[in-house]
N, C-alpha and C positions, 0 to 999 in steps of 0.2 A: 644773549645767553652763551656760556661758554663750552662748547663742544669739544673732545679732544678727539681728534681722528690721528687713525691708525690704519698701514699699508703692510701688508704680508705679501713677502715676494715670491717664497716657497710657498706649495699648497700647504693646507691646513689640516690636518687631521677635524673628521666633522664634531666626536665625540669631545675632545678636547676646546675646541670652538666655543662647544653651549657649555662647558663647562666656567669658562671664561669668561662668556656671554651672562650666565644666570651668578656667576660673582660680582657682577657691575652691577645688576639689575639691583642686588641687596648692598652694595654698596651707593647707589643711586638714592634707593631708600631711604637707608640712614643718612644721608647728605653726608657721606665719607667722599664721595669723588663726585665729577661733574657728569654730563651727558655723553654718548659716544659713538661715531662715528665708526665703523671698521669692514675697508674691503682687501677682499682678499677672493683667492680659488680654493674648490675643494678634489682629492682626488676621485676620479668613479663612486657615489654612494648614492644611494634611494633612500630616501627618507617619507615618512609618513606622520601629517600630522593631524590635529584631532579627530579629524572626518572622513578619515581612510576607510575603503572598504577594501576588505582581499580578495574582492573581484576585479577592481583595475589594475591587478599584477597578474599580466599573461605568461609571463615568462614565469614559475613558483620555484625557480634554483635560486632567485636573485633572492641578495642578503640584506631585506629591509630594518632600518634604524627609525622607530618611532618615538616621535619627540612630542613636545609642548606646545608649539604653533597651532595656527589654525589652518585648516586647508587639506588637501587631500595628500595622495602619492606626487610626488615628483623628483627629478634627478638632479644633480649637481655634479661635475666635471670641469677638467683643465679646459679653459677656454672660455670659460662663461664666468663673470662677477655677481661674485655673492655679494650683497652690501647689509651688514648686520647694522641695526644702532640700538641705541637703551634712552629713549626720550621721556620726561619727565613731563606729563601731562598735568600732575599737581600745580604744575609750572605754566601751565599754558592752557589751553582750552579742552575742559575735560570731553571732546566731544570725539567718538570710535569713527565716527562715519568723514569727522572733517582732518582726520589722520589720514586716512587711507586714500581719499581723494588728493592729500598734497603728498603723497606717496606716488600716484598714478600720473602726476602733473610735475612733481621730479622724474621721474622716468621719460614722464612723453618730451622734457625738455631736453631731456640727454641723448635723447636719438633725434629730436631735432637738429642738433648739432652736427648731425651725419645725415642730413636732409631723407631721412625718413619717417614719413606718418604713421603716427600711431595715435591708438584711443581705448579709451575703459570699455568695459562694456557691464551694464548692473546685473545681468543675469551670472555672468562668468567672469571673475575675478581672475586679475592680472592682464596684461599689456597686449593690445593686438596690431596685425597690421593687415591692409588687402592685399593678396598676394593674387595676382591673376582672377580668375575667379573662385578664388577661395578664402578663408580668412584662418590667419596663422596667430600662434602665440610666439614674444617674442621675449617676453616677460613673466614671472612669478614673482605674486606676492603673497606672504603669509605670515601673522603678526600676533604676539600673545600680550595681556596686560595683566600686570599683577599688581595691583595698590596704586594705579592710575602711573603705571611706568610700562610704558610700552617698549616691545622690544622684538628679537629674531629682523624680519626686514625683506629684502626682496632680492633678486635674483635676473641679473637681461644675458639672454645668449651672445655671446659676442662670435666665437670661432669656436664654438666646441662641437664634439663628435656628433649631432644630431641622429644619427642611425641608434646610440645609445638607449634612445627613447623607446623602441619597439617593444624590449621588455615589460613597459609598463601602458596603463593608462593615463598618460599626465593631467594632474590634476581631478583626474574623471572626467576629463570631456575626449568623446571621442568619435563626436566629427568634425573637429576642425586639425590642421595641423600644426608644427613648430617649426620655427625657422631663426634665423639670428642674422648679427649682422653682414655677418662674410658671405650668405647665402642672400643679404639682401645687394650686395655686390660692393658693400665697402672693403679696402684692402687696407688700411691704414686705423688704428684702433690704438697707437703706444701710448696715447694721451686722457685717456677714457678714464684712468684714478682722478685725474683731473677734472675734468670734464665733470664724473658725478658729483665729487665732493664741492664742488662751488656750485651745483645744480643744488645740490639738499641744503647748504649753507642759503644758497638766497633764501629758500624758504623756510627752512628751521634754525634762522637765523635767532 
């Protein structure tokens, strides 16, 4: 099936993003354009999506944007890849639960590629890893479907501010913590547009 992916060098405005994002989805629809691929960074922003509560915002200065997705609070920032797509499950197997698992198995292949383990967990949605004795997020995901077209998409820390996080409760989980790849001691990352998009193409090939 024919995927068009797409690479943002500069950060994205987040507002602009889903506005872009939710014109593919209805163009997806009408079968005006194909499926779509698209990563990119966003500057500093909090988003909240359908299951937020305004208890996991410790910080109540920070300027939360509530969207369409599913999932709770979380941050987005220079340094961490956003990877949006608009997947036409009309097309493919209309099943929510076997998205998300080849969502979490793209992910866990794309940090394999920087020899670190990672794994789902069913209670707590998005990417984890052991970190000493603890266990960190290293990944978000969060996904909305309107007319069996899925879309929004997931998020892996790569080098970004992680202190950012204090403001909020990520996700609502809040005992475990976050961590990324530069904190899991990789120093080389320029190849990682790479890397994921031939991770999702094997699988949403």
């Amino acid at each position: 099936m024919n995927i068009e992916v797409k690479y943002s060098v500069k950060p994205v405005d987040y507002v602009d993003s889903m506005k872009i994002l939710e014109k593919r989805v209805d163009d997806v629809i009408s079968g005006k354009k194909c499926e779509f691929l698209w990563i990119l960074e966003h500057k500093t922003v909090y988003t909240a999506g359908t299951s937020y509560n305004y208890k996991d915002v410790i910080n109540k200065k920070l300027k939360i944007i509530k969207t369409k997705r599913g999932g709770k609070i979380t941050l987005h920032s220079e340094g961490q890849k956003v990877v949006y797509f608009v997947i036409d499950l009309n097309r493919r197997k209309k099943d929510i639960r076997k998205l998300v698992e080849n969502i979490e198995l793209c992910i866990i292949n794309v940090l394999k590629e920087y020899n670190i383990k990672s794994y789902p967990d069913k209670k707590r949605i998005g990417i984890w890893v052991k970190d000493k004795n603890s266990t960190k997020k290293i990944a978000a995901i969060g996904i909305r479907v309107r007319r069996w077209v899925a879309y929004h998409g997931f998020s892996i820390n790569i080098s970004n501010d992680l202190t950012k996080y204090k403001g909020i409760i990520p996700c609502g989980i809040s005992d475990r913590g976050i961590t990324s790849l530069k904190e899991k001691g990789v120093k080389k990352f320029n190849k990682i547009n790479n890397i994921i998009t031939r991770k999702f193409l094997d699988i949403f090939h």
